[in-house]
C-alpha positions in Angstrom: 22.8 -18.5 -10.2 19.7 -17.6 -12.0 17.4 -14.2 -11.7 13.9 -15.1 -12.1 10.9 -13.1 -12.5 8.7 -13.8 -10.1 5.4 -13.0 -11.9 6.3 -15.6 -14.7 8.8 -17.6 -13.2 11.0 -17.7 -15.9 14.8 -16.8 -15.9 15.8 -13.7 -17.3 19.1 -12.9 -18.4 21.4 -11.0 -16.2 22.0 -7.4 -18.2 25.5 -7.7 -19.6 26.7 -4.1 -19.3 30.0 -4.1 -18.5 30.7 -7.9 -18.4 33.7 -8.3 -20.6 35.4 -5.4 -18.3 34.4 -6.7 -14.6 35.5 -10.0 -15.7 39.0 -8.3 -16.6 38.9 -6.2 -13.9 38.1 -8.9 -10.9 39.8 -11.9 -13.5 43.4 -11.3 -13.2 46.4 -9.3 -11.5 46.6 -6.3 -13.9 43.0 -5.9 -13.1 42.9 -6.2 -9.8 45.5 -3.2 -9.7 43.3 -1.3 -12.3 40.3 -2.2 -9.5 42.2 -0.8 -6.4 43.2 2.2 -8.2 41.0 3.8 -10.5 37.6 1.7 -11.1 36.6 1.0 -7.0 38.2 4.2 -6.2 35.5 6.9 -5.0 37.4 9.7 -7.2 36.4 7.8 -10.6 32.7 7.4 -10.3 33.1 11.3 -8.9 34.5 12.3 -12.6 32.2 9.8 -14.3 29.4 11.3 -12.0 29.9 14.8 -13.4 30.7 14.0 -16.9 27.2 12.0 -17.1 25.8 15.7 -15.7 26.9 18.0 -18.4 24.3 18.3 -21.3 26.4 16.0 -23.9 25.6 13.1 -22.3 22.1 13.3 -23.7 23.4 11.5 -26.8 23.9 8.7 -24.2 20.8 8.1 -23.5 18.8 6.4 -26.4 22.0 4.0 -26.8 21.9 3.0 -22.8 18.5 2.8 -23.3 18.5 -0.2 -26.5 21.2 -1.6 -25.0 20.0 -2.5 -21.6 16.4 -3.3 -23.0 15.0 -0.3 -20.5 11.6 -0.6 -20.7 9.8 2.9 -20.4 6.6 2.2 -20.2 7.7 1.3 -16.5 6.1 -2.4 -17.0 2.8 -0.9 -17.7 2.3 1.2 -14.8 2.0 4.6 -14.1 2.4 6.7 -17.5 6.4 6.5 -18.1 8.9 8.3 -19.5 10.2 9.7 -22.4 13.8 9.6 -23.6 13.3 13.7 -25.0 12.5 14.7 -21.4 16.0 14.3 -20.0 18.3 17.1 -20.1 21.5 14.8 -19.2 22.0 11.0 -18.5 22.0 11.2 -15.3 18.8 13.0 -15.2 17.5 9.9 -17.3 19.0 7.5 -14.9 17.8 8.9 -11.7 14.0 9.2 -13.0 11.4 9.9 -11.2 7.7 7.7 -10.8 4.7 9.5 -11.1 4.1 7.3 -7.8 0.4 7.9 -7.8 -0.2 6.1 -10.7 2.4 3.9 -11.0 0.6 2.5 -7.2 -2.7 3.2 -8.2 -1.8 0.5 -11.2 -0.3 -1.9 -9.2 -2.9 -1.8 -6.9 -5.6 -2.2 -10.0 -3.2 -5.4 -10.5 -3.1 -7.3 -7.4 0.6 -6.8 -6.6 0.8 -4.0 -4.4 0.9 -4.8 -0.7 -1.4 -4.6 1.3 -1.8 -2.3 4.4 -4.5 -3.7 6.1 -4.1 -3.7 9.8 -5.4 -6.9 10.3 -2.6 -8.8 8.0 -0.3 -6.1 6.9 2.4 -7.2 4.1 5.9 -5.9 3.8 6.5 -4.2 0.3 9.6 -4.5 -1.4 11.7 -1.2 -1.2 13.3 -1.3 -4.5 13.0 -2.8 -8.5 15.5 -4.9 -7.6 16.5 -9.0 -7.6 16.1 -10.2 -4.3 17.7 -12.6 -2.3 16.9 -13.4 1.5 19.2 -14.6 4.3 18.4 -15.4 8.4 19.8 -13.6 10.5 21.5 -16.0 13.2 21.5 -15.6 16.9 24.9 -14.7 16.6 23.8 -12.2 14.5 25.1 -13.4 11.5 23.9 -13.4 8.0 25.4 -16.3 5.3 25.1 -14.4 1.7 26.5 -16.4 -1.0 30.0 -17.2 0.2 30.5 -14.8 2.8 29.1 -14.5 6.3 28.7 -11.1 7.4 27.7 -9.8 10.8 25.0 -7.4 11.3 28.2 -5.1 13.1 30.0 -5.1 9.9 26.9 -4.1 8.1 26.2 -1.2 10.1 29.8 -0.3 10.7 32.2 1.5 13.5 29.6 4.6 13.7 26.8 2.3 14.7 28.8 0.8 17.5 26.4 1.9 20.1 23.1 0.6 18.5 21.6 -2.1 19.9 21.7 -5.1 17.4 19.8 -7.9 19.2 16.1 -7.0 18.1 17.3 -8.5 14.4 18.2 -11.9 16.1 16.5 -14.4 14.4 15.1 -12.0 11.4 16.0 -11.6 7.8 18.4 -9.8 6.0 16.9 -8.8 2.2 19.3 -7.9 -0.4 17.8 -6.1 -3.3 20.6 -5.8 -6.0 19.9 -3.7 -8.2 20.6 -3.9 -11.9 21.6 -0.8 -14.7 18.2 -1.8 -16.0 16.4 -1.2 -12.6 14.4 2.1 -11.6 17.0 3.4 -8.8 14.9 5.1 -6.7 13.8 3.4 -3.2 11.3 3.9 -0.5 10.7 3.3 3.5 9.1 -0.1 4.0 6.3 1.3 6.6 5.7 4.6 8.4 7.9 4.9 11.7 10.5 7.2 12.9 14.1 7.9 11.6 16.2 7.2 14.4 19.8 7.5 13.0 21.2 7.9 9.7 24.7 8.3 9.1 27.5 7.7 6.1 30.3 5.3 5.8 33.2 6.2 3.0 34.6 3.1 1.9 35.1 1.7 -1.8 32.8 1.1 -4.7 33.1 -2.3 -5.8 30.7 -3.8 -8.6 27.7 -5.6 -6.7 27.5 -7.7 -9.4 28.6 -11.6 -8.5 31.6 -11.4 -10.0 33.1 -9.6 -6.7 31.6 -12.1 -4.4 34.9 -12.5 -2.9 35.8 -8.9 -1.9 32.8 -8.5 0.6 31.2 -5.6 -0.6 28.4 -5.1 1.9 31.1 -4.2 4.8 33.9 -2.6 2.5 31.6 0.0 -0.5 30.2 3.4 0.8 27.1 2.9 2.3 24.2 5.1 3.8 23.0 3.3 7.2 19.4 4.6 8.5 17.9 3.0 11.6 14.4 3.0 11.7 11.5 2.4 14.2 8.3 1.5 12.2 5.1 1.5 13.3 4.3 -2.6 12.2 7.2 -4.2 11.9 9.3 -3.1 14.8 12.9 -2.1 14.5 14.5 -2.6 11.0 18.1 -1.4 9.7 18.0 0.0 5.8 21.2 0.2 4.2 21.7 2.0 0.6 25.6 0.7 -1.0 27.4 2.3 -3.1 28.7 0.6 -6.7 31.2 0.8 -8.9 30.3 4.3 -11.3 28.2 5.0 -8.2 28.6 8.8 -7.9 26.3 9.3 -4.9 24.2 7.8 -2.6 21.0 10.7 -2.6 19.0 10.4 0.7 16.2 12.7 0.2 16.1 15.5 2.8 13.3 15.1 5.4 11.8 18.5 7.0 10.7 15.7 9.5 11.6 12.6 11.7 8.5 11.2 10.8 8.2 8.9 7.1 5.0 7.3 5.5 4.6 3.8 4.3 6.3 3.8 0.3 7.8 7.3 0.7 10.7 7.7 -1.5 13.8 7.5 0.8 16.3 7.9 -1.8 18.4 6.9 -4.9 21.3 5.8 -6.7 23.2 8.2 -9.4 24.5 5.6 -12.1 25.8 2.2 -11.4 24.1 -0.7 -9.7 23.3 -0.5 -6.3 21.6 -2.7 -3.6 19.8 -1.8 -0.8 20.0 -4.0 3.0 16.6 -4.3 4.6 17.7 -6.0 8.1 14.1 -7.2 10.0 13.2 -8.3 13.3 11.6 -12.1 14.1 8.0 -10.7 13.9 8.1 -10.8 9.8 7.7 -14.2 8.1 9.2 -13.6 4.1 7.3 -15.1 1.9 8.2 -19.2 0.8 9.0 -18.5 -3.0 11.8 -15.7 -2.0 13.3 -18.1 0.6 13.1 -21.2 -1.4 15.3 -19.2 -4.4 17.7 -18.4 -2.1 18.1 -21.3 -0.5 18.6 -22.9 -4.8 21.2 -20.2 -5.3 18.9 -17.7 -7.2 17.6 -14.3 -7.2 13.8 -13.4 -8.2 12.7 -10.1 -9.7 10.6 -7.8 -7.6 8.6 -4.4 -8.2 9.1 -1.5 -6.1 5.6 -1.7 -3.6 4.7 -5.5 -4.0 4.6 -8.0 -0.9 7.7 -9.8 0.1 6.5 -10.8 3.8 3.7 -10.7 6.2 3.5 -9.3 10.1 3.2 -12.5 12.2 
């Protein structure tokens, strides 16, 4: 499997944080009873959650920051960070866009969706490496070498919601890396019709724990949304290993806009679930990826799919 960037097309190399220790972890029997009890366990990325909030944990920063290849200048847009600004790492990893400007650039660049009424384009919701999957009349989604059902997804609290409007849509997994910004946004304006919490584990997202079918098993956020273009769509925030919470941002309102910020991810990589109705057609290159095994690099705000 490959990640590509999708402005260049060339393959860039997945991030190796923690490699040598996932591999160890999900690679043998002394690992895998390491992994029940301590790494996936919700207690350890709580203590690793506070330790990266106390004020020592600045002098993590600038060596996260070489090795992972962070790129502050945010790609060019909007006006960035600086590593002096952050009072703690997990201040650093949970930054915040100027969103103004970092759209306002993106715009300026041709790769920010457009909202035009006549032909509006769904954005992608996350920095993130995206793969896409149908979503079966059986409502059914085949990622990589599982097959998970959209029930499983939304879990036993979401029993009563009405599943069928995603027959014959998409499912869009945005996996994000250590590297990634880790905030995310609402696809379209609409209403918040449920949101609820599932505790569960916190496996890696990485590939390496294909096997343990993360999506239905990791702590996971579930919001049910009615937007205003593209219908009914499920968005699903997962918890990951060193994953110490899952922040939705409070809304004084049931109401969101188009690229609000919905949330983010304290440290860890995450991935966020976008499940769409029939009505969206995803664009060829991010099907066409999939369909070779690969995941392509997207920005936060540009076009992924198009209202039919």
């Amino acid at each position: 499997m490959a990640v590509l960037d999708r402005r260049t097309g060339r393959e860039i190399p997945e991030n190796g944080f923690g490699g040598g220790t996932l591999d160890f972890l999900y690679g043998n029997v002394l690992g895998r009873v390491l992994l029940k009890w301590v790494a996936a366990a919700p207690w350890f990325s709580r203590w690793q959650g506070k330790r990266r909030d106390r004020p020592a944990s600045k002098d993590d920063i600038l060596p996260f920051i070489e090795e992972n290849h962070i790129d502050l200048t945010d790609g060019g847009f909007g006006p960035g960070w600086h590593p002096e600004e952050f009072l703690t790492f997990n201040a650093f990893f949970a930054r915040q866009r100027n969103y103004d400007a970092y759209f306002a650039d993106l715009k300026k660049a041709g790769l920010l969706a457009s909202f035009d009424e006549a032909e509006r384009e769904l954005p992608a919701v996350a920095d993130a490496r995206l793969s896409v999957y149908p979503v079966t009349p059986d409502l059914e989604a085949p990622v990589k070498q599982s097959v998970y059902t959209l029930s499983e997804l939304v879990g036993r609290n979401g029993h009563d919601l009405d599943l069928t409007p995603f027959d014959g849509g998409h499912l869009l997994v945005f996996r994000l890396g250590v590297d990634d910004y880790h905030r995310y946004v609402f696809p379209d304006s609409g209403q918040l019709r449920q949101r609820y919490f599932l505790p569960g584990e916190l496996h890696t997202v990485r590939p390496v724990s294909e096997r343990y079918r993360v999506f239905a098993r990791n702590a996971r956020s579930v919001s049910v949304l009615d937007t205003d273009h593209f219908g009914p769509m499920l968005q699903i925030a997962v918890g990951a290993m060193l994953v110490g919470h899952i922040v939705e941002t409070p809304m004084e309102h049931v109401r969101f806009d188009a690229l609000q910020e919905k949330g983010y991810f304290e440290f860890g990589g995450s991935t966020i679930l976008l499940v769409t109705g029939p009505g969206i057609e995803i664009d060829v290159d991010l099907i066409e990826a999939t369909k070779r095994g690969d995941e392509v690099k997207v920005r936060l705000g540009e076009p992924v799919g198009t209202r039919t």
